[in-house]
Each structure stands twice: as structure tokens, then as C-alpha cells.
C-alpha positions as CSV (number, residue, x, y, z in Angstrom):
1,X,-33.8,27.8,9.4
2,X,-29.9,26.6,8.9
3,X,-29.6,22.9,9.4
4,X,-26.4,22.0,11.4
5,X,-23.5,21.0,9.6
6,X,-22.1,17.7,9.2
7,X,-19.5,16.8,11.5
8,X,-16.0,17.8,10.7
9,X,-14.7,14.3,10.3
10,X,-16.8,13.6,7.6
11,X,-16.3,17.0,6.1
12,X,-12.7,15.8,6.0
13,X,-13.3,12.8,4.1
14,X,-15.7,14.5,1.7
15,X,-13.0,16.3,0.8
16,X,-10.4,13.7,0.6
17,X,-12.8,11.5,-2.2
18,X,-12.9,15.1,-3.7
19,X,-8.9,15.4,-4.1
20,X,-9.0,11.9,-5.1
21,X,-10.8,12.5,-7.9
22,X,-8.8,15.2,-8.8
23,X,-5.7,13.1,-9.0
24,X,-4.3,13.2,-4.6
25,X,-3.1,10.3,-3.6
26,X,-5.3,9.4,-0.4
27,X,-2.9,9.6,2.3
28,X,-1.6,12.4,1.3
29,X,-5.1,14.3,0.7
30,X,-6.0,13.2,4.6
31,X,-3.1,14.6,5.8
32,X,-4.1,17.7,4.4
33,X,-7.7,18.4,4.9
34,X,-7.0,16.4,8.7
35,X,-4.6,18.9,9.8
36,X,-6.7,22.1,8.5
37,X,-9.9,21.0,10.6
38,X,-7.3,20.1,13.2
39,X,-8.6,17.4,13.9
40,X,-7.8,15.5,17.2
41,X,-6.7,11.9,16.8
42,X,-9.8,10.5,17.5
43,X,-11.3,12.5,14.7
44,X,-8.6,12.1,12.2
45,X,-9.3,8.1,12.9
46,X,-12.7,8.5,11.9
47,X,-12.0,10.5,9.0
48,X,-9.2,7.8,7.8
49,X,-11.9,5.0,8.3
50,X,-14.7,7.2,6.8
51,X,-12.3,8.5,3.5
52,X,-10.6,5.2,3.2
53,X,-13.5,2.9,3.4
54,X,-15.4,4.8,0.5
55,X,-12.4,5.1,-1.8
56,X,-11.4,1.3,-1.3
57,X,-14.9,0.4,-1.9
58,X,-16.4,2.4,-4.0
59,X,-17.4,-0.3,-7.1
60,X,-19.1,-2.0,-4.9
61,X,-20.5,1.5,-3.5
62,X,-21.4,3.1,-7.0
63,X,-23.5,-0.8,-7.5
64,X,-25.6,-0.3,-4.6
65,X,-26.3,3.2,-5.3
66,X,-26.6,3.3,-9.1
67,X,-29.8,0.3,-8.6
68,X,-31.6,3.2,-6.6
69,X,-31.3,5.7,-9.5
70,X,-32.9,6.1,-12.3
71,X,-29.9,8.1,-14.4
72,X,-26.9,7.4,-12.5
73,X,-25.1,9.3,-15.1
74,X,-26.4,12.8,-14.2
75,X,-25.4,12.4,-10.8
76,X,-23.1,15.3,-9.8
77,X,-19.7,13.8,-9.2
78,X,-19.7,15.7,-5.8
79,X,-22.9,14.3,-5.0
80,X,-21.9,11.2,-5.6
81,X,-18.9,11.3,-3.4
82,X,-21.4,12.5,-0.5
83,X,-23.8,9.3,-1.1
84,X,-20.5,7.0,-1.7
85,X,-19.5,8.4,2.2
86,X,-23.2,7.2,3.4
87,X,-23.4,4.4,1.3
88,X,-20.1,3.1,3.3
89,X,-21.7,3.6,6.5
90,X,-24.7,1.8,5.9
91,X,-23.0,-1.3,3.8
92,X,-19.8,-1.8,6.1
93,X,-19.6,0.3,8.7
94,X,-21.2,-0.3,12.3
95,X,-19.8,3.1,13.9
96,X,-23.3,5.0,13.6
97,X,-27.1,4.0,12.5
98,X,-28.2,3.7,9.6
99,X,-30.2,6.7,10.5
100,X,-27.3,9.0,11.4
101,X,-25.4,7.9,8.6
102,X,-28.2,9.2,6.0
103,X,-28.7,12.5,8.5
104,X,-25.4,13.3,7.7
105,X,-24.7,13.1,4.5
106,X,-28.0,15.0,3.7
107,X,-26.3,17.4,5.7
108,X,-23.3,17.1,3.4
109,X,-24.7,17.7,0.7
110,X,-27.0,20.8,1.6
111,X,-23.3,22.2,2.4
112,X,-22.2,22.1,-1.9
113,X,-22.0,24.5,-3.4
114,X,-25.2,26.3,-5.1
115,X,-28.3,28.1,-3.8
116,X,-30.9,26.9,-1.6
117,X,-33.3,25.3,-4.2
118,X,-30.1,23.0,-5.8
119,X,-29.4,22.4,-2.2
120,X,-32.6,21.0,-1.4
121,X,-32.9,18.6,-4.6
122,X,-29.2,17.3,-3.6
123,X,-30.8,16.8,-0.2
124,X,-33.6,15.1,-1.1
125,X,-32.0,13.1,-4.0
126,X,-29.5,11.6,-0.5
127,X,-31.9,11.1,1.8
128,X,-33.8,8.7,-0.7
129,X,-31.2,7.2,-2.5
130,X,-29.4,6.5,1.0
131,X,-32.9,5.0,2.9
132,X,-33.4,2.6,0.2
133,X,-29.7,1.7,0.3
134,X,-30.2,1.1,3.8
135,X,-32.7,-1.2,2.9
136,X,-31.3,-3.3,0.4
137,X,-27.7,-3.2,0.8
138,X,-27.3,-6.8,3.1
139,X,-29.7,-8.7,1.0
140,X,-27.7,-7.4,-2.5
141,X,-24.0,-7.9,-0.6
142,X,-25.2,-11.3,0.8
143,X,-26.1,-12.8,-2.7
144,X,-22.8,-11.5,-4.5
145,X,-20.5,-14.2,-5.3
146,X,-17.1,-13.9,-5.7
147,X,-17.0,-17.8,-7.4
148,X,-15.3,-16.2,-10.6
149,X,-13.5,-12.9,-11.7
150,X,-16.8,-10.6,-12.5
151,X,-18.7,-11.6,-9.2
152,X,-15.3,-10.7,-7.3
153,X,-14.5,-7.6,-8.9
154,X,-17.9,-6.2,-7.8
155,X,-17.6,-8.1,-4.5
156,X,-14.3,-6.8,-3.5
157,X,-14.4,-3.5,-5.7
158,X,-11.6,-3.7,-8.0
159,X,-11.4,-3.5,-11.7
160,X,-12.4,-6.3,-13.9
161,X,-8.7,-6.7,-15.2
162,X,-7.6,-6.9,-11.6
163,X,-9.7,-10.0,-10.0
164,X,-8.9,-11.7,-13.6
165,X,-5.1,-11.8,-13.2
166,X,-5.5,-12.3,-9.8
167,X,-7.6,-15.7,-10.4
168,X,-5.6,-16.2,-13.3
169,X,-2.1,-15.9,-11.5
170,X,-2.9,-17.6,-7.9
171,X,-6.0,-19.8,-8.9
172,X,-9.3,-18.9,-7.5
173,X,-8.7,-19.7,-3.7
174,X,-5.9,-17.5,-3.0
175,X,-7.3,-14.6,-5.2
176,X,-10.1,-14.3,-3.1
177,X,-8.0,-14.5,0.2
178,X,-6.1,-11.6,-1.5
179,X,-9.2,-9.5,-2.3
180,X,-10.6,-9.7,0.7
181,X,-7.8,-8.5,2.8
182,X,-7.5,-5.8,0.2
183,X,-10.5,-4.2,1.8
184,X,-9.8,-4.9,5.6
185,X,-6.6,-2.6,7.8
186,X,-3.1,-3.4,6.3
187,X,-0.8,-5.2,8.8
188,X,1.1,-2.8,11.4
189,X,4.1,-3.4,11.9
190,X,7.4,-1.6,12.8
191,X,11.1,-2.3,12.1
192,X,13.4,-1.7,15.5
193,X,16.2,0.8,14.0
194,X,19.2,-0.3,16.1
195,X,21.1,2.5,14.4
196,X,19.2,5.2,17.2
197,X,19.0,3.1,19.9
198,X,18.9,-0.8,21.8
199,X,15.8,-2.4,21.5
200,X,14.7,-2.1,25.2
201,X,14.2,1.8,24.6
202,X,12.1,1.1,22.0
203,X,9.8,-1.9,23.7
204,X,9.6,1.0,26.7
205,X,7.6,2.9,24.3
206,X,5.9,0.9,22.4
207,X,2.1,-0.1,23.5
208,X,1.4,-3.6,25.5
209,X,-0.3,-5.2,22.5
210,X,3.2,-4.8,20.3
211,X,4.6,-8.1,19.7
212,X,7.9,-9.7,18.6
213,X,7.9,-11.6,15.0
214,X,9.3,-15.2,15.4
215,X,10.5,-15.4,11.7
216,X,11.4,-11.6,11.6
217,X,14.4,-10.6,14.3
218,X,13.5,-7.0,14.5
219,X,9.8,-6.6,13.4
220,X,6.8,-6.1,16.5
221,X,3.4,-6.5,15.2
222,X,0.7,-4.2,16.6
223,X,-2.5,-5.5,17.7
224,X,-4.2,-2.2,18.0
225,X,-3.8,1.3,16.4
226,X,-0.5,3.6,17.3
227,X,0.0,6.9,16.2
228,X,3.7,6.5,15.4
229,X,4.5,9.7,13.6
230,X,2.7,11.7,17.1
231,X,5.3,9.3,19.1
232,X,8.7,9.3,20.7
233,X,9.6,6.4,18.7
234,X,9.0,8.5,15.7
235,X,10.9,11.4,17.0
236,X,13.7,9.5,18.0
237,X,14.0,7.1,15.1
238,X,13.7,4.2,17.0
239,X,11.6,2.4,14.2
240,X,10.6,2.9,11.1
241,X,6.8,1.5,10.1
242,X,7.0,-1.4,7.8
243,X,5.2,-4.7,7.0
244,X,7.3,-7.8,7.6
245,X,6.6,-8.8,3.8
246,X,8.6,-5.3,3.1
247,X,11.3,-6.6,5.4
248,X,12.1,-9.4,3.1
249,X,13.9,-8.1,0.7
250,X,16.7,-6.8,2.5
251,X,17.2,-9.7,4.7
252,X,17.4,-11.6,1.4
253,X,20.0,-9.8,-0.1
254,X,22.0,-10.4,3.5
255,X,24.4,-7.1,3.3
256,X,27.8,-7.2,5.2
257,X,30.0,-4.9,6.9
258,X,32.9,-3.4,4.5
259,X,30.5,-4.7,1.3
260,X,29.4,-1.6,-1.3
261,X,25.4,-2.4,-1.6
262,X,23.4,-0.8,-4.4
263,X,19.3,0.1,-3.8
264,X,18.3,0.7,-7.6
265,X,14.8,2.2,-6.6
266,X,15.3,3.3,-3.3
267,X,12.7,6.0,-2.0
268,X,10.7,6.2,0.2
269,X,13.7,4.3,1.6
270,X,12.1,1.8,4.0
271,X,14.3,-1.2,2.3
272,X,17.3,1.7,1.8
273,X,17.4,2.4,5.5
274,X,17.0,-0.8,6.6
275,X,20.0,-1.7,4.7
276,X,22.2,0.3,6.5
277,X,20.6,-0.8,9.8
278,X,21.9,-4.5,9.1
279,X,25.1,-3.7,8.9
280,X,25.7,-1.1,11.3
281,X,26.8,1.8,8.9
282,X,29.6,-0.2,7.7
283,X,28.5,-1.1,4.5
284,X,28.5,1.8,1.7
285,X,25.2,1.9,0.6
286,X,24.3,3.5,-2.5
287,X,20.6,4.6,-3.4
288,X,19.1,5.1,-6.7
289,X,16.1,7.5,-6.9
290,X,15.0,9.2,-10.4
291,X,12.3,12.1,-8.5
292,X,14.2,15.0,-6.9
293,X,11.2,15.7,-4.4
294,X,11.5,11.9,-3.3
295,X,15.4,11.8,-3.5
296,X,15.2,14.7,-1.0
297,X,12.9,12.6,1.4
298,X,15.1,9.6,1.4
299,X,18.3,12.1,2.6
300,X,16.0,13.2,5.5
301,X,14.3,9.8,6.5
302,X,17.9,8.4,6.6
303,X,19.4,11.2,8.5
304,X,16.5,11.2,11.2
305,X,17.2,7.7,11.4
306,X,20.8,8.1,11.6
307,X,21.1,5.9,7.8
308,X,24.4,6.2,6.7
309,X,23.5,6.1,2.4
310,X,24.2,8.2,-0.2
311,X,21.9,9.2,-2.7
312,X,22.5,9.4,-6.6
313,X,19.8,11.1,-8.4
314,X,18.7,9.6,-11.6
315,X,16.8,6.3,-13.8
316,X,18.5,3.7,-12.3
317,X,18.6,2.2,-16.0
318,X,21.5,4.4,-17.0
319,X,22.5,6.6,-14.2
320,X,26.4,7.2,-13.6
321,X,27.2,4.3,-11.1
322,X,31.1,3.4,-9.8
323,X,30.7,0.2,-9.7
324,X,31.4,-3.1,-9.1
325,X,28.9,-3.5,-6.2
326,X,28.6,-7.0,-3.9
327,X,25.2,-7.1,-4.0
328,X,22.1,-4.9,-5.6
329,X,18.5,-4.9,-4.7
330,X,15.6,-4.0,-7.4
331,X,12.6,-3.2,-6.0
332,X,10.9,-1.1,-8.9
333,X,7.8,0.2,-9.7
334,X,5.0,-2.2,-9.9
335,X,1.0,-2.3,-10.5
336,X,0.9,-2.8,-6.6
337,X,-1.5,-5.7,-6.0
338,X,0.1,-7.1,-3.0
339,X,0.1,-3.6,-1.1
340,X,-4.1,-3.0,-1.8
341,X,-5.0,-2.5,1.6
342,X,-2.1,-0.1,2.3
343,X,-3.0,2.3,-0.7
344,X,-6.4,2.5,-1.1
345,X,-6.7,4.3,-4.6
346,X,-4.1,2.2,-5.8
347,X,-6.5,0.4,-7.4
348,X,-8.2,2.7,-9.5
349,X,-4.5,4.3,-10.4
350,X,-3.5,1.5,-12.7
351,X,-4.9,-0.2,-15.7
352,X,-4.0,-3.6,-17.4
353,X,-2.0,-1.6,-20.4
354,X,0.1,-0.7,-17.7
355,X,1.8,-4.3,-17.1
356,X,3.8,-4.6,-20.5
357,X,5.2,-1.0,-19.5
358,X,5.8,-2.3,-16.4
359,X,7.6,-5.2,-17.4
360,X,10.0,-3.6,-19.8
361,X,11.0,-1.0,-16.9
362,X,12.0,-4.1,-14.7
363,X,13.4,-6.3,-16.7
364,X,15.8,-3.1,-17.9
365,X,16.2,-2.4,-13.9
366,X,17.2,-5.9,-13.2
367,X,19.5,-5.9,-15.9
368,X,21.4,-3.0,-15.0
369,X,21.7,-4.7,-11.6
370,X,23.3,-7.8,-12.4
371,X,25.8,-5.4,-15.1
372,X,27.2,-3.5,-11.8
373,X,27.1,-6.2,-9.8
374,X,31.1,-7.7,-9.4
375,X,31.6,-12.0,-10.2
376,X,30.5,-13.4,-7.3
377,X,28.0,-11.0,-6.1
378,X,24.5,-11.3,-5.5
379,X,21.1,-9.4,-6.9
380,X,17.6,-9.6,-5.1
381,X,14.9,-8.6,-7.2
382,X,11.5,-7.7,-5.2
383,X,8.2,-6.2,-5.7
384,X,4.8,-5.8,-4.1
385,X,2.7,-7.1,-6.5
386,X,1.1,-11.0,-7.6
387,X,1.5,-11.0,-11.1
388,X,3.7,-13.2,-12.9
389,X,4.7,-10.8,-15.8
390,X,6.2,-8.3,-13.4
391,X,7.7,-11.6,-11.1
392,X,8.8,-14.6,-12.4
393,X,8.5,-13.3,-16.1
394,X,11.0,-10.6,-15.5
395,X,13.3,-13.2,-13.3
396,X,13.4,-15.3,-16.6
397,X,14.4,-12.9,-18.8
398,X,17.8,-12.1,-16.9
399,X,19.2,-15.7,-17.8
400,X,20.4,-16.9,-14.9
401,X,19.0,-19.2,-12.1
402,X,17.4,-18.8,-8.9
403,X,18.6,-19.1,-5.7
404,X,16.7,-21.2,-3.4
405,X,15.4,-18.8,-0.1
406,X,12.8,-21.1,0.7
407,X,15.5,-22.9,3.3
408,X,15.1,-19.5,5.4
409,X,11.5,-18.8,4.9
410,X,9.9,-22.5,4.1
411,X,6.3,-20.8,4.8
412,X,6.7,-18.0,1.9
413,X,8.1,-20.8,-0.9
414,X,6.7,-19.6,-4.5
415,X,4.4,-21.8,-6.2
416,X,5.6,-21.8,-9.5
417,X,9.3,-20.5,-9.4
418,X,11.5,-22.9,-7.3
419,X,13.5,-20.9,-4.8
420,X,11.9,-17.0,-4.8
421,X,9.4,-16.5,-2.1
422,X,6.0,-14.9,-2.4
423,X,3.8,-13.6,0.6
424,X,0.1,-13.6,0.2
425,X,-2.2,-11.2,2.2
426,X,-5.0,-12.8,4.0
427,X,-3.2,-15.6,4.2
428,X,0.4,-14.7,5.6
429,X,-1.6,-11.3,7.6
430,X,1.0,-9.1,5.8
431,X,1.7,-7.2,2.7
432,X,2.1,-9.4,-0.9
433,X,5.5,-9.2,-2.0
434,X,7.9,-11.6,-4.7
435,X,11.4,-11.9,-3.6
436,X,14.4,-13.6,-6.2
437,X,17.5,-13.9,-5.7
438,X,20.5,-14.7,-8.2
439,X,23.8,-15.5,-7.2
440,X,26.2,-14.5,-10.1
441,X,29.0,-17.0,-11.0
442,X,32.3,-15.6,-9.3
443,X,34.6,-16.0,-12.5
444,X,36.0,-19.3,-11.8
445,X,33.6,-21.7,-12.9
């Protein structure tokens, strides 16, 4: 007898820890496997939770499962991706039982690969390792502290490198505010595009829970879940989905009409677009972006969102630029601590040998920024992550001061660098982000 299969949603996100693994970027991977089970919304919710969920947690998984095995190394990766999918639904999910949630990853995992006697073992290996997970996982999770960087790192599943800079860069408070939210649903939030239409169109479709920002002049916060890519707001390019921390750095740069504005690192073109929306299209703004495939990406986002940029392929370190430009924004590639929640294998993508890298790349970025820039002009330097070797270390090594922001947004002020902002998740409700700006001399001083 043929038992039923699991249910297509979690099929889907079987597969997307599978592609994962293989090197897919998660968002990307659910697109995917989503739209070849065409899924219905509903469904392709639950497989986002479902694929998410296990990929954000899955330290924290992998130590709940691996203290019900004897040799956690000769589990089969796939298999381990099936109990990681159950072990999520037992340990922080309250969508099914914990019944259901073993029934159907036994179910899973009789669908691998192999013949029927391997599919039985990997049946039977799930269904036991998953009841005595079910068993033990509240009592383990409640007596895990997160008082210093190991417990944390386990607690919030991240690498040990990761909760260590954290608590070494924000102290031990506001490292565990950002953890926390690294694991719980990013902020949503859209920017109005004024470029496609007044804002009264776009509140007209927009759901009842969207709501206006007070400190933000043309972000709404969502309550509640909106499919804005299956919408007429998406179709029409009414608004473009971005957290307000993302929003920062163009308002701090402050482009005006008739000015030539330069975005160094400019795809996917959130900040690029948003640019031109400030101005109306009547400032020239020029974007940097080194990947062809993402270069092409930007021209369409800004031409569905009626963005008047141009694009120049190439490293923004030594690309052929006409300058001098008014004003330049740097938002370059970063280890992406801020933007956890949003990215869910970020995480696992980077490694601490990455930040000297890192820091070289910006600090060559932000110098070819304040080159370009004319006397007198300005240069906003911005990224999405909490460290100070990629924020205020890079900031120090151009050799000139810091404007004070913190008059605009008194709530964001930095701790440690007078004058550049710094959002916090968890404790701001969106994305982290450090914002600088440096006012250049204008010649006659």
C-alpha cells in the first residue's frame, strides 16, 4: 500500500532547503519550486513560512535534532532537510500538531529517492527522531540563554562570529533585540512612487491596515500580509516595496531638481529609483552597477516605475564617470546584519574573513565618491549592516567629518559616531541600516 504524499507546500519547501544547499538564494529558490506546483497564494504562504522558518533557524534546528541521534554525521543531507522542515513545526510553529507535523515529514521522506527498504529506514529514522523532538524541544529552548555570544548564537541560530560582533559592536542589550527580530517577519513597508501616480490612487488600493509613517513622508506600513507583485500597485508602479530604514539614505543625501546625482552601487535600485522620485525626473541620475544581469533589472524596475536614470555598467571603483557630480550615494556590499530577517540564508552566506574584504571594497567605493563629487557637494555613505568596520571604520578613513543628521531623525542618532544615524531592528520595527553623510568643503574656505 502507497502512503499519501506530503502536501505540496511542504514539498515546495523541501525543495527550496534543497537549492539552498546547493548555493539558491531562498527567495529566489521559492519563486521557483512555488510557481511549478502552482501553488495558490495561500499555499505559497505556507511554503514561505515553512522554507523560511527552517532555513533561518536551522542551528538552533540541527541542536534539537542532533541530541536525538546517535551519529548526526551519517545523516543524509536530504534527510536532514526533511527533519529540519518538522523540527520547525514542532519547535516554532503553531500552524499544525505536533502529530501532523511528524506525519508529514515521514511522508517526505518515504518520497526520496531510493527503494522501498531505504525508504522505510528514512521513515522510521523521522518519525523517531521528530516524536522525541516533540517532546523535548520547549524544555531545551526554555533553558537556552542568550546572556552571552555562544548561548545566543544557538538561541537565535546564527554563527558564532555573528552574535560575537554583534555583542561586541552594540553591547549585549541591543544584540539581542537584533537577533531576535532576525528570526521574526521583516517590516513591510512600501514607498508611494509619485512618478506613476498621486498618492490617493495608491491608498485606493492599498489594504485598510496600510498606514502612513509620521517620520517618513511617503512610506505606509502594513499591518498584515499583501501580495504586492499579484497587485495593481505593482502593475502600475505605484510603489515600490521598501523598509523605511532603506528609505534613509536617499532622503539623506536630499537630491534637487537640475543637480547630477551619482548611485555608486545601485541595483536592485530601490534607493536608485527612489532618487529620481524625489526630484521629479529633473535631476540626472546616474547609476553604478558592476553585474550585467542586475544592471539589466535596474533599466526595467526604473522604466516600469517611470525612473528617469541611466545606467553605467562597471566597479564603481574605476568605472568611466563624467563627473563632477552634486551629490553621490555609496551603498555597497556589506555582510548584511541589519537586513537578517529579510534574507534568511544571509546568515549562513557570509563568514567573519569576509569583513576585512568588505572593508577595503568600501572604503575604495567611498573614496571614489567623494573624488567625483564637485567642492561643495555632498556624499552619503549607507549600508545595511551593525558592524563598525564596515560603518564608522570606513567613514574614518575618508578624512573628513561628519555631518550631523541626527537634527532630522533625533530617534536613529548613532551611539558612537556623532551625526550618522543607525536603525536597529527590534527596536526601531525596521531594517538595520548606518547612514553618514560628509559635506565637502566648497573651495573657499
Amino acid at each position: 500500500m502507497t502512503s499519501a504524499p506530503a502536501s505540496p507546500e511542504r514539498r515546495v519547501a523541501f525543495r527550496v532547503l534543497r537549492r539552498v544547499a546547493e548555493g539558491a538564494y531562498a527567495d529566489r529558490a521559492l519563486a521557483g519550486e512555488a510557481s511549478r506546483e502552482r501553488l495558490d497564494s495561500r499555499g505559497r504562504a505556507q511554503a514561505h513560512r515553512l522554507a523560511f522558518g527552517a532555513v533561518q533557524r536551522r542551528r538552533t534546528l540541527d541542536w534539537l535534532i542532533d541530541a536525538e541521534l546517535d551519529r548526526p554525521e551519517a545523516v543524509e543531507d536530504a534527510v536532514r532537510d526533511v527533519l529540519r522542515l518538522g523540527a520547525y513545526e514542532i519547535a516554532f510553529s503553531d500552524a499544525v500538531r505536533d502529530a501532523a507535523a511528524v506525519d508529514q515529514s515521514v511522508r517526505l521522506a518515504r518520497e526520496l529517492p531510493g527503494g522501498a527498504r531505504r525508504a522505510a529506514a528514512r521513515a522510521g529514522l523521522v518519525n523517531a527522531v521528530l516524536r522525541k523532538v516533540a517532546g523535548a524541544a520547549s524544555g531545551r529552548l526554555g533553558g537556552l540563554s542568550d546572556a552571552d555570544p555562544a548561548g545566543a548564537a544557538i538561541r537565535h541560530s546564527v554563527p558564532d562570529w555573528m552574535a560575537r560582533r554583534l555583542f561586541d559592536a552594540l553591547g549585549a542589550q541591543a544584540a539581542r533585540g537584533v537577533l531576535d527580530a532576525a528570526n521574526r517577519p521583516g517590516e513591510s513597508a512600501l514607498r508611494w512612487n509619485p512618478l506613476r501616480g498621486p498618492r490617493a490612487t495608491l491608498e485606493g488600493l492599498l489594504p485598510a491596515s496600510a498606514r502612513r509613517d509620521a517620520t517618513f513622508p511617503d512610506a505606509y506600513v502594513l499591518d498584515g500580509p499583501f501580495a504586492l507583485e499579484d497587485s495593481d500597485v505593482w502593475r502600475r508602479g505605484l510603489a515600490m516595496a521598501q523598509s523605511r530604514a532603506s528609505m534613509l539614505p536617499a532622503l539623506m543625501l536630499d537630491p534637487r531638481p537640475g543637480e547630477r546625482i551619482l548611485d555608486l552601487c545601485a541595483a536592485p535600485g530601490a534607493k536608485a529609483t527612489q532618487l529620481a522620485a524625489l526630484t521629479q525626473n529633473r535631476a540626472e541620475v546616474v547609476c553604478v552597477e558592476l553585474r550585467p544581469a542586475r544592471a539589466a533589472a535596474l533599466r526595467a524596475l526604473a522604466a516600469r516605475l517611470g525612473a528617469r536614470i541611466t545606467v553605467v555598467e562597471g566597479d564603481g571603483r574605476d568605472v568611466a564617470l563624467e563627473g563632477p557630480f552634486d551629490g553621490a550615494l555609496v551603498d555597497p556590499p556589506c555582510t548584511g546584519l541589519g537586513v537578517l530577517s529579510a534574507r534568511p540564508d544571509a546568515r549562513w552566506r557570509r563568514s567573519e574573513s569576509d569583513i576585512a574584504d568588505l572593508s577595503r571594497l568600501q572604503e575604495g567605493l567611498l573614496r571614489r565618491a567623494l573624488g567625483i563629487v564637485r567642492a561643495g557637494g555632498r556624499v552619503v555613505y549607507s549600508t545595511c549592516t551593525l558592524l563598525a568596520e564596515e560603518n564608522e571604520g570606513v567613514v574614518a578613513t575618508a578624512g573628513h567629518a561628519v555631518s550631523d543628521l541626527t537634527a532630522r531623525m533625533p530617534a536613529y542618532a548613532h551611539p558612537n559616531l556623532h551625526g550618522a544615524l543607525l536603525t536597529l531592528p527590534g527596536r526601531d520595527g525596521t531594517d538595520g541600516f548606518f547612514v553618514a553623510r560628509i559635506d565637502l568643503p566648497d573651495g573657499s574656505e
